[in-house]
C-alpha positions as CSV (number, residue, x, y, z in Angstrom):
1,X,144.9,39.5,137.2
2,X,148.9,38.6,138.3
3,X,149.4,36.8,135.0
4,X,147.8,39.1,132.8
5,X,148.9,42.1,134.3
6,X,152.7,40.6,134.3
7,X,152.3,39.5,130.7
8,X,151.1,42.9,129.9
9,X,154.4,44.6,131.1
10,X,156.3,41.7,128.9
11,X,154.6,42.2,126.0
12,X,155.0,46.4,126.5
13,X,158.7,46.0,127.4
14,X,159.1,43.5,124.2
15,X,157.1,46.5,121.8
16,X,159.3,49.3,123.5
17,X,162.7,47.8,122.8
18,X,161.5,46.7,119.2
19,X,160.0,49.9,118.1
20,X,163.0,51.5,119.0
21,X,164.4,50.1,116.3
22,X,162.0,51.4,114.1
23,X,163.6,53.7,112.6
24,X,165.0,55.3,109.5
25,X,167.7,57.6,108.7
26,X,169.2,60.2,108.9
27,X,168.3,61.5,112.3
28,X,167.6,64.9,113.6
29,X,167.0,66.6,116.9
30,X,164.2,68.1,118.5
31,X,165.0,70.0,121.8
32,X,166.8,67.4,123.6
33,X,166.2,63.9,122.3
34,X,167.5,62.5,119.1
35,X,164.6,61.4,116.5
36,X,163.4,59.9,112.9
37,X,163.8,63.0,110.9
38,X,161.1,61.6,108.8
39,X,158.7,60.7,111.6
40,X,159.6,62.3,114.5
41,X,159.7,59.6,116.6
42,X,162.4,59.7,119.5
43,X,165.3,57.7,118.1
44,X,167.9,56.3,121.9
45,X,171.4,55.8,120.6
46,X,172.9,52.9,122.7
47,X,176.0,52.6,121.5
48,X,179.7,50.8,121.7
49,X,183.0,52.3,121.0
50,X,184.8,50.6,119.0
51,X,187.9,51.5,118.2
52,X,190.3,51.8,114.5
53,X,192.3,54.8,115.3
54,X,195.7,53.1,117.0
55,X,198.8,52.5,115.0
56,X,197.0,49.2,113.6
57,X,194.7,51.8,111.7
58,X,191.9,49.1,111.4
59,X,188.7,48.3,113.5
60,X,190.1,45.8,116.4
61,X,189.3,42.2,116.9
62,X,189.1,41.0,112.7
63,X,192.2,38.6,113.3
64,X,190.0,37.2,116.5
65,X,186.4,36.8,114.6
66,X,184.5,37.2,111.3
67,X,183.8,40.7,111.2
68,X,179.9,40.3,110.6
69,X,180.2,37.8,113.3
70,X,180.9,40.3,115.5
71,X,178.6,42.9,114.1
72,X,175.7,40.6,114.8
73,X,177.0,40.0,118.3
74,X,176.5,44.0,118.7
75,X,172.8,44.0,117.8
76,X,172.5,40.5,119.6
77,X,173.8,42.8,123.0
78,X,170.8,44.8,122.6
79,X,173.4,48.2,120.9
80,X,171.9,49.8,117.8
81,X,175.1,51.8,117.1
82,X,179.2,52.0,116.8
83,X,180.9,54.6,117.6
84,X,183.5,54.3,115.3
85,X,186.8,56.0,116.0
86,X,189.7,57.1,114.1
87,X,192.8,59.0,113.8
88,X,192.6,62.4,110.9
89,X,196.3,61.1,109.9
90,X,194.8,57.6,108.5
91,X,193.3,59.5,105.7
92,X,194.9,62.7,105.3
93,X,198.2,60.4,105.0
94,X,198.2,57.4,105.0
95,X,195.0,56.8,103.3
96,X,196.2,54.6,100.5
97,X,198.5,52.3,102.4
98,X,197.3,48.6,102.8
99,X,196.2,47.0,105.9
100,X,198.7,44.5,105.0
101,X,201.7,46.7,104.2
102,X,200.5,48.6,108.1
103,X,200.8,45.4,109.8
104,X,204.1,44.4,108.3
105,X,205.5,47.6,109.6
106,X,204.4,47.2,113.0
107,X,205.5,43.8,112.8
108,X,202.0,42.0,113.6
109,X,202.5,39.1,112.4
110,X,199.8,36.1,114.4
111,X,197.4,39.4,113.7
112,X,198.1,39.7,110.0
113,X,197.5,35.4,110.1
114,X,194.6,35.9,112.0
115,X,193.2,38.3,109.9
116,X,194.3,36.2,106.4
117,X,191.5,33.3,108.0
118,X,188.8,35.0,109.7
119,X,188.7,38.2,107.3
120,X,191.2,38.2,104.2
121,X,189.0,40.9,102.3
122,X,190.7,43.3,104.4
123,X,194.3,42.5,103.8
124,X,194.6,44.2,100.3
125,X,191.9,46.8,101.4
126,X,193.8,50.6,101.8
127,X,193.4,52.2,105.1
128,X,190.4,54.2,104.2
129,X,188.6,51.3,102.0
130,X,188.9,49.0,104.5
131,X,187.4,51.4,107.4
132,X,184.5,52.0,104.8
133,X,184.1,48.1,104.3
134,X,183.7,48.1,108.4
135,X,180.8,51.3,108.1
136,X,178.9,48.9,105.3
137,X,179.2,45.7,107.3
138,X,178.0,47.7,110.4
139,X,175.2,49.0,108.2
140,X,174.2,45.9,106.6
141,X,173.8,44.4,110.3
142,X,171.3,47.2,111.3
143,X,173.6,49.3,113.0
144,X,173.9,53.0,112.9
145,X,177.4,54.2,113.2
146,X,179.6,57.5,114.4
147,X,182.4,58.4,113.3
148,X,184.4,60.2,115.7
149,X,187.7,62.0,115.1
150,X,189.3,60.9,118.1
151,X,193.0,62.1,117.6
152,X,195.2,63.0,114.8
153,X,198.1,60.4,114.8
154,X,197.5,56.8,114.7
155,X,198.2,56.0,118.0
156,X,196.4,55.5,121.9
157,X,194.3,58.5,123.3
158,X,194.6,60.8,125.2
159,X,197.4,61.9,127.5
160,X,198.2,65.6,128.3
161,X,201.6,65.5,126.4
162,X,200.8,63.5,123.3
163,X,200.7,66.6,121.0
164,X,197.3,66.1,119.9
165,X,195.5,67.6,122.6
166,X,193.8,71.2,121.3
167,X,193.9,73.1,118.3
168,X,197.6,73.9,117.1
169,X,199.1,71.8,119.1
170,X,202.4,69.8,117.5
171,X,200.5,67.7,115.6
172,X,197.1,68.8,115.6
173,X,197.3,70.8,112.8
174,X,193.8,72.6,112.0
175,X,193.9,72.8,108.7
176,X,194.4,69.2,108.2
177,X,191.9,68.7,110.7
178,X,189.8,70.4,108.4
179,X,190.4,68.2,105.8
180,X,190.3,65.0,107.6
181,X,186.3,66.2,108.2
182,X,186.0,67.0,104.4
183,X,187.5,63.8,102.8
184,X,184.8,61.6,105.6
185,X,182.1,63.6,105.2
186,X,182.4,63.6,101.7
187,X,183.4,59.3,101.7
188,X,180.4,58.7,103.5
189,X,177.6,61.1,101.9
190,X,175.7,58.5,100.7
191,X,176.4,56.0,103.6
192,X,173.1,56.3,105.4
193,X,174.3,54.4,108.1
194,X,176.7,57.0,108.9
195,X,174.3,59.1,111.2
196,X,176.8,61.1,112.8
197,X,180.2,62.7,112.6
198,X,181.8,63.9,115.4
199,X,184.4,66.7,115.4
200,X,187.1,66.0,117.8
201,X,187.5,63.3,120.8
202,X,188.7,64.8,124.4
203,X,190.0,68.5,123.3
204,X,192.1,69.1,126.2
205,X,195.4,71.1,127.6
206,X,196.8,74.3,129.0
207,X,196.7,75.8,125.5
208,X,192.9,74.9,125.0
209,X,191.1,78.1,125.8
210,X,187.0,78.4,125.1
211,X,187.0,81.1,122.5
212,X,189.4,79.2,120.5
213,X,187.0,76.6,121.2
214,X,184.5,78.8,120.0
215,X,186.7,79.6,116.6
216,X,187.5,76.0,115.6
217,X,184.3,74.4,116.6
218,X,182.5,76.1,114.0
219,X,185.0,75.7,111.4
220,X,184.6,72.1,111.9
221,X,180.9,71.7,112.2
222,X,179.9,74.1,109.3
223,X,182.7,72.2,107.6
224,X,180.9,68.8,107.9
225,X,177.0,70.3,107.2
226,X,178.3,72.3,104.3
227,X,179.3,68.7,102.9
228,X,176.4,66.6,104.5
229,X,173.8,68.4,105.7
230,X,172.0,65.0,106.7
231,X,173.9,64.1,109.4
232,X,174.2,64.8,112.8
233,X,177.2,66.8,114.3
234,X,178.5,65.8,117.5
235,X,180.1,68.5,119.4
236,X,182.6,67.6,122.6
237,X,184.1,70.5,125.5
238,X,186.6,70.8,126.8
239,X,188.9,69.1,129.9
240,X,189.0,65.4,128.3
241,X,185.2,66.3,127.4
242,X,184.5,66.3,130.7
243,X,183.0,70.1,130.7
244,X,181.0,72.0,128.4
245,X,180.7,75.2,130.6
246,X,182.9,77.1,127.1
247,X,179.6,76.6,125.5
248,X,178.1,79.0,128.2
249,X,181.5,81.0,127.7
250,X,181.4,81.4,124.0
251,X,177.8,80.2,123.2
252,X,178.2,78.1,119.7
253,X,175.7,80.2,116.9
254,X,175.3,77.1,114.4
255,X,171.4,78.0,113.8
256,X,172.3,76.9,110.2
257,X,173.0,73.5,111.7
258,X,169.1,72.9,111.3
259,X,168.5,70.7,114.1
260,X,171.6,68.9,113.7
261,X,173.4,69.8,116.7
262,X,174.5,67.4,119.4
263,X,176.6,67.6,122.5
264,X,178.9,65.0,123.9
265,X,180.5,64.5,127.4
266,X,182.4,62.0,128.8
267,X,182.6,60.0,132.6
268,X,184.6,58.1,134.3
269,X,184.9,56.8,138.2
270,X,188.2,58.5,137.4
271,X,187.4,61.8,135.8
272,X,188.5,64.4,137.7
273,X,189.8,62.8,140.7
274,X,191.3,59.7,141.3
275,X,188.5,57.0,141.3
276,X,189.3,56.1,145.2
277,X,187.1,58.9,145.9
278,X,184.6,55.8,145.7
279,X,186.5,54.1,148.6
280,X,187.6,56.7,150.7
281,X,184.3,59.3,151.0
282,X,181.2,58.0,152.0
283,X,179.8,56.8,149.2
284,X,175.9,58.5,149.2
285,X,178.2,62.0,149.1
286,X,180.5,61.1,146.5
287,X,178.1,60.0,144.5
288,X,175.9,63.3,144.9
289,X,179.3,65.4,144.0
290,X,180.0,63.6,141.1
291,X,176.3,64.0,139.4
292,X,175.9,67.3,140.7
293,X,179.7,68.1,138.9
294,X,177.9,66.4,135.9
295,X,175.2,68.0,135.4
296,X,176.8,71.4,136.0
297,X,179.3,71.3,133.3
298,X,177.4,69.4,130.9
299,X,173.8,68.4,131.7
300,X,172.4,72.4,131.5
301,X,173.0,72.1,127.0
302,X,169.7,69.9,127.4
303,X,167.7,72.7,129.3
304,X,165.7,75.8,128.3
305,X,164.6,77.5,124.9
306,X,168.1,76.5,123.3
307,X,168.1,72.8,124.1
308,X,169.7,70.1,122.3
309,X,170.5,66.3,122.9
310,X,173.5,65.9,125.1
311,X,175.0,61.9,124.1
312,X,177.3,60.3,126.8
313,X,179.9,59.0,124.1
314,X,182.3,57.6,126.6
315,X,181.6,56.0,130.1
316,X,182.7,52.3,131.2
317,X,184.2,49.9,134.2
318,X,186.6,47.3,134.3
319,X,184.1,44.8,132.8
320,X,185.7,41.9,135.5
321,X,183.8,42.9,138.2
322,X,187.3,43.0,140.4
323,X,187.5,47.3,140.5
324,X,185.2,48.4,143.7
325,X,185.7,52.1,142.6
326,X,184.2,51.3,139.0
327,X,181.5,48.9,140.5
328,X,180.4,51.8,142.7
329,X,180.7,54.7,139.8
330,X,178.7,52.2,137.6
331,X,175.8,51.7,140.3
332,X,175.8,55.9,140.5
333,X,176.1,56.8,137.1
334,X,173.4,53.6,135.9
335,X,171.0,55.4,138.1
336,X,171.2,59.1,136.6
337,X,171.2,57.5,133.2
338,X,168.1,55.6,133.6
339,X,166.9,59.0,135.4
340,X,167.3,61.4,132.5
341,X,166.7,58.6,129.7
342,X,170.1,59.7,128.1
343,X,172.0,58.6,124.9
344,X,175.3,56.9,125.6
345,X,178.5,54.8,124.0
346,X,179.9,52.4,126.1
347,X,183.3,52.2,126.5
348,X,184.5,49.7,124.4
349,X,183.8,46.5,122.6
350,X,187.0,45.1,122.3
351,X,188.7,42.6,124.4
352,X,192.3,43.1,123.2
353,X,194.0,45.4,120.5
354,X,196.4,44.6,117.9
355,X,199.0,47.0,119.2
356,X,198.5,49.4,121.5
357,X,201.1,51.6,123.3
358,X,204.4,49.9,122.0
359,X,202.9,46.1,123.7
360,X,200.9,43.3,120.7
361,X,198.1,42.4,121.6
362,X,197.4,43.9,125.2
363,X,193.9,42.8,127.1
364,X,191.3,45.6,127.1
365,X,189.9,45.0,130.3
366,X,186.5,47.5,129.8
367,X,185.9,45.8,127.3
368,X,182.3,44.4,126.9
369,X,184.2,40.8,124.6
370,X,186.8,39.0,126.9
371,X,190.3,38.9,125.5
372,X,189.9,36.3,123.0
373,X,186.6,38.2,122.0
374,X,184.9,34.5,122.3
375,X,182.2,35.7,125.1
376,X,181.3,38.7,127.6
377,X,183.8,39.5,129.4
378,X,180.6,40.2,132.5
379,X,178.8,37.1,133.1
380,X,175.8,39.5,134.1
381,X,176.7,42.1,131.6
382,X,172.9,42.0,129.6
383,X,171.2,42.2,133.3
384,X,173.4,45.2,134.4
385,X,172.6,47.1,131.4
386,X,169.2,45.8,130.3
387,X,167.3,49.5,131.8
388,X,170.1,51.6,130.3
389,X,169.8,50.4,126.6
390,X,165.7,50.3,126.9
391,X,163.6,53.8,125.0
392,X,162.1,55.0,128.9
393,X,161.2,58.4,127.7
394,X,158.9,59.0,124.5
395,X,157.9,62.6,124.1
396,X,155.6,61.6,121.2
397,X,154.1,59.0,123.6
398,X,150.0,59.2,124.5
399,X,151.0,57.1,127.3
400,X,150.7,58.6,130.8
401,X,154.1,58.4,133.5
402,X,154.3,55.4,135.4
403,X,157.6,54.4,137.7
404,X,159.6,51.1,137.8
405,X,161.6,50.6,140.9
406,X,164.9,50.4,140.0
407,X,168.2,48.9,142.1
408,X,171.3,49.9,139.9
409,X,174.0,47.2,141.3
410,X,172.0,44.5,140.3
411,X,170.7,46.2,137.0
412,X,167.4,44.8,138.4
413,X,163.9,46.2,139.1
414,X,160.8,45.3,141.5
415,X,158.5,42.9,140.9
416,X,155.5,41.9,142.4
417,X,155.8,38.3,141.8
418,X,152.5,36.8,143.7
419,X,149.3,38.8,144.3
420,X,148.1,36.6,146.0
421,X,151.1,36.2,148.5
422,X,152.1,39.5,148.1
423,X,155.9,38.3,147.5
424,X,158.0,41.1,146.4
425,X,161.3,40.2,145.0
426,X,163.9,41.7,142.2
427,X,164.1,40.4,139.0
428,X,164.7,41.2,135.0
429,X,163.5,45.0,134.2
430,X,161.4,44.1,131.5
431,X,158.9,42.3,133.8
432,X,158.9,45.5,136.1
433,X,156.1,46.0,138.1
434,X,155.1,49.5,137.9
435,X,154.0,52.1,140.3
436,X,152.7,55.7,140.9
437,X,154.1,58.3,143.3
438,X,153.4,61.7,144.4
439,X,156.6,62.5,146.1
440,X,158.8,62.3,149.2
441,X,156.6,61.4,152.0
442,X,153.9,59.9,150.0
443,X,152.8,56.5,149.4
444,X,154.3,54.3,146.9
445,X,150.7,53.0,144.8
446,X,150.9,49.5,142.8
447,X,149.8,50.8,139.2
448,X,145.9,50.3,138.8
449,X,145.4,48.8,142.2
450,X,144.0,50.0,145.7
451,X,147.6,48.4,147.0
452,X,151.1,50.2,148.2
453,X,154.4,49.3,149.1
454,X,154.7,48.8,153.1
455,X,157.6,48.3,155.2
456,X,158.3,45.4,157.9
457,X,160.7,45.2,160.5
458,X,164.0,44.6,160.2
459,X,165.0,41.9,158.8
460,X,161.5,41.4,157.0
461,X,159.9,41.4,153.8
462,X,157.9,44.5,152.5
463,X,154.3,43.5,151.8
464,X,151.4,45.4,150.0
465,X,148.9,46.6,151.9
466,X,145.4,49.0,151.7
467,X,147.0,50.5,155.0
468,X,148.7,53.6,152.9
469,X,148.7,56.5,154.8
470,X,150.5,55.5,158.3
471,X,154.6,55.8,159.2
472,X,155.2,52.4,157.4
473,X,153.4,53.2,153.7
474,X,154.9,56.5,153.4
475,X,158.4,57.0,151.6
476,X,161.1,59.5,151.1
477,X,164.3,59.4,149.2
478,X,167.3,60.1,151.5
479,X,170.6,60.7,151.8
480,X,172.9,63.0,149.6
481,X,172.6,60.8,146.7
482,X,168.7,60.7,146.8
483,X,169.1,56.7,146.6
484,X,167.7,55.5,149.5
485,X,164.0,54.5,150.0
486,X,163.0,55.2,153.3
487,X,160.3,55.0,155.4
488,X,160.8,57.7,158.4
489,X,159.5,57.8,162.1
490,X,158.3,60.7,164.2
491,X,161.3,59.9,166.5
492,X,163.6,61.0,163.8
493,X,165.8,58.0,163.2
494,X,167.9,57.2,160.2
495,X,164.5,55.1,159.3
496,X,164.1,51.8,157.3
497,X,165.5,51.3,153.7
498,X,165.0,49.0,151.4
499,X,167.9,46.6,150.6
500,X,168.9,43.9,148.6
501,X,169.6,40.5,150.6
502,X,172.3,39.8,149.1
503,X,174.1,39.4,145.6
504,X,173.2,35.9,145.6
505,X,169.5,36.6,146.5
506,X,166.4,38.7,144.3
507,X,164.7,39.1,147.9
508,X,164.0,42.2,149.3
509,X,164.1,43.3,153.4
510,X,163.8,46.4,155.1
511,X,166.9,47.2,157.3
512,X,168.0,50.1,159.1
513,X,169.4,52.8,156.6
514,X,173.2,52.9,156.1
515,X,175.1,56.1,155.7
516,X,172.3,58.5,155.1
517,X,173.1,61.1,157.3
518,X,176.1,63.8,158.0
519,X,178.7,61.7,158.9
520,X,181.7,62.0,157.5
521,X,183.3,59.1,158.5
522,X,180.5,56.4,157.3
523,X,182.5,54.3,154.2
524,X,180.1,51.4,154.5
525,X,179.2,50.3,151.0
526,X,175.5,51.6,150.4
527,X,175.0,50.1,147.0
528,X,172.4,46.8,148.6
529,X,170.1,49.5,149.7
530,X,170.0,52.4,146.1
531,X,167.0,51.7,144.5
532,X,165.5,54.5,142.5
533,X,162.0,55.1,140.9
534,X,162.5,55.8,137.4
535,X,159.8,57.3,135.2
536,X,158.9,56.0,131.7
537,X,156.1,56.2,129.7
538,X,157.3,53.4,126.9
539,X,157.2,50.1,129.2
């Protein structure tokens, strides 16, 4: 039954992943998730940023690699879409300048040789036909693509004094804005792998008020349906797109948008608040404050009568592995995105940049390539995001909910490697083991057996056992950030967690829980012992 069973979930994981790319375009929306608008069928963006909208006004990294080298490399990472940025000033100015005659003014001259060998059909491209040579290369690979307005001059984003902030600001200029959307929507309206437009990147500053919001918002997105009513319109807030709460405000009425309609938000470990809020708080409480925040000011656009998809278009970590505060807001966030199944863009593919903030060539260190754009940057980078890119939640699906147990540091999930031995160890999600649950203080049931999870003492091994109704086999998530598996006594004790050995380790022991209670003074690192049950009918 083990090896069957096991090669049951490998063969379901391998369908789910596949069939997700079974898709065609365009795309519409139904309630929250983004699907086939021929079929029906939920459609997951995963997606990379990738970005052409600095002062080099072309998609990074072509003097580093061929460019469909690098597209395949995308869809080899297990992303099925680019979000593809640029500035409203590359076409509404500058559209007809060369890449080549760009590069000479900016003086980039080992970029400009190193995009003459690994992609010359660029060089005597204009700015806007070289960024639509990028969309068909992208397309051609089997990528869908975005493409996201994400400032108006050429030039890094975002800062609160760059001009470009909200609407009228020095050089955000709406009517250009305006047009910027018309002369892409137009470029592109027979580009089916342009799925998506969005309207503006991180609107932000003390000028940017939600009835102007309101106001331009709906300039914009009629502006792009009007044009092209096939694709989707992708909507951001306000704060750095870290709050949609204006949509509450001054509720958007785009009912002509036909289904059409998407949200965007944006995280960071430091959005908000400096990201040592992850060293200096306990870390089960800052974790619980920051999805909390989260899913006040953005997460209620996927709820109720009116809902529509909400996509994650920017989130990301120093990709080294070096920054505790982004290891920890990684491990956090990974968990409430494999909860809610959401949409997201990763921020970004690029390992360097051909000019960015008056340096050449300056490293891009979240970025998924390292700085010669050669490898991963993250050794473990297709482990730590294998759940997040994988289709959990199918709401055409006949399938009935089953849970994987999920531990977001590692990227890794349960597995019941031996039957016979009972040996329960971590390993890669798509050989999951899966389980039922009813709920804090209830056992946790092997799927289609008569076994459940049972704690040990400490220092031990959880087993499987038919004992599933005594202290040991029943389990509550504790702690602010609802991470913990615990098994609780009558005596009222912190109880005994589950925990990762260590990171050099896929075994599992049951130790005394860390930093589950009220005390504010507990900074121990918790991340060994989050694991989380995640739902999913797909796997």
């Amino acid at each position: 039954m083990e090896i069957t069973t096991q090669f049951g979930f490998v063969v379901l994981a391998f369908i789910s992943f596949f069939s997700s790319l079974s898709y065609s375009l365009p795309l519409s929306t139904n309630g929250r998730w983004i699907v086939d608008s021929a079929t029906g069928r939920r459609v997951k963006l995963v997606c990379v940023n990738w970005p052409s909208h600095t002062q080099s006004m072309l998609i990074e990294g072509l003097d580093r690699r061929p460019l469909k080298d690098l597209a395949n490399e995308v869809v080899r990472l297990r992303f099925n879409c680019v979000r593809l940025t640029y500035a409203t000033h590359m076409f509404t100015r500058y559209a007809n300048r060369t890449v080549e005659e760009n590069f000479d003014l900016l003086d980039l001259r080992a970029a400009k040789v190193g995009l003459a060998f690994h992609n010359p059909f660029v060089l005597n491209m204009t700015i806007f036909e070289a960024y639509e040579a990028v969309v068909d290369v992208l397309g051609t690979s089997g990528l869908m693509v975005i493409a996201d307005n994400h400032i108006s001059q050429p030039r890094w984003c975002c800062s609160l004094e760059d001009g470009n902030g909200f609407f009228g600001d020095r050089y955000f200029d709406t009517e250009e804005w305006l047009e910027g959307l018309r002369l892409v929507a137009r470029r592109f309206y027979n580009k089916s792998a342009v799925v998506a437009m969005s309207l503006r990147n991180e609107l932000r500053g003390a000028s940017s008020k939600s009835k102007d919001w309101n106001k331009y918002i709906t300039q914009g997105a009629t502006t792009i349906h009007n044009i092209n009513p096939k694709i989707l319109v992708i909507i951001s807030g306000l704060n750095f797109d870290n709050d949609l709460r204006c949509q509450r405000q001054y509720p958007l009425q785009l009912n002509n948008l036909h289904n059409k309609l998407v949200f965007e938000v944006h995280l960071y470990s430091f959005s908000g608040e400096s990201q040592s809020k992850f060293i200096h708080n306990p870390l089960n409480k800052i974790c619980s404050k920051v999805i909390n925040g989260f899913v006040e000011r953005a997460e209620f656009v996927m709820e109720g009568a009116e809902a529509v998809p909400l996509f994650v278009s920017e989130f990301g970590l120093d990709q080294r592995g070096v920054n505790e505060a982004d290891d920890r807001f990684l491990s956090c966030f990974s968990a409430h995105l494999v909860e809610k199944d959401l949409d997201w863009a990763l921020w970004g593919w690029q390992g360097s940049y051909y000019y960015r903030q008056g340096k050449v060539g300056p490293e891009e260190v979240f970025g998924v390539l390292n700085y010669n754009w050669s490898d991963v940057r993250n050794p473990h980078f297709s482990q730590m995001f294998q759940l997040l890119q994988t289709m959990l939640q199918d709401p055409n699906s006949n399938s009935s909910n089953t849970y994987v147990m999920y531990h977001p540091q590692s990227g890794q999930c349960v597995l019941v490697q031996d039957m016979k031995h009972m040996q329960i160890y971590l390993n890669d999600c798509s050989n999951a083991s899966h389980w039922s649950y009813e709920g804090d203080g209830t056992p946790i049931m092997l799927a289609s057996t008569n076994f459940c999870l049972k704690a040990s003492g400490d220092g031990l091994p959880p087993s499987l056992s038919r004992d599933c109704f005594g202290e040991q086999s029943v389990w509550t998530a504790i702690s602010d950030s609802k991470l913990h598996l615990a098994t609780l006594t009558k005596q009222g004790n912190n109880g005994m967690c589950l925990e990762k050995e260590s990171s050099n380790s896929s075994r599992i022991l049951m130790r005394s829980c860390v930093c589950v209670g009220n005390d504010s003074n507990c900074l121990q690192d918790t991340q060994a012992q989050w694991f989380q049950l995640v739902v999913t009918n797909t796997l």
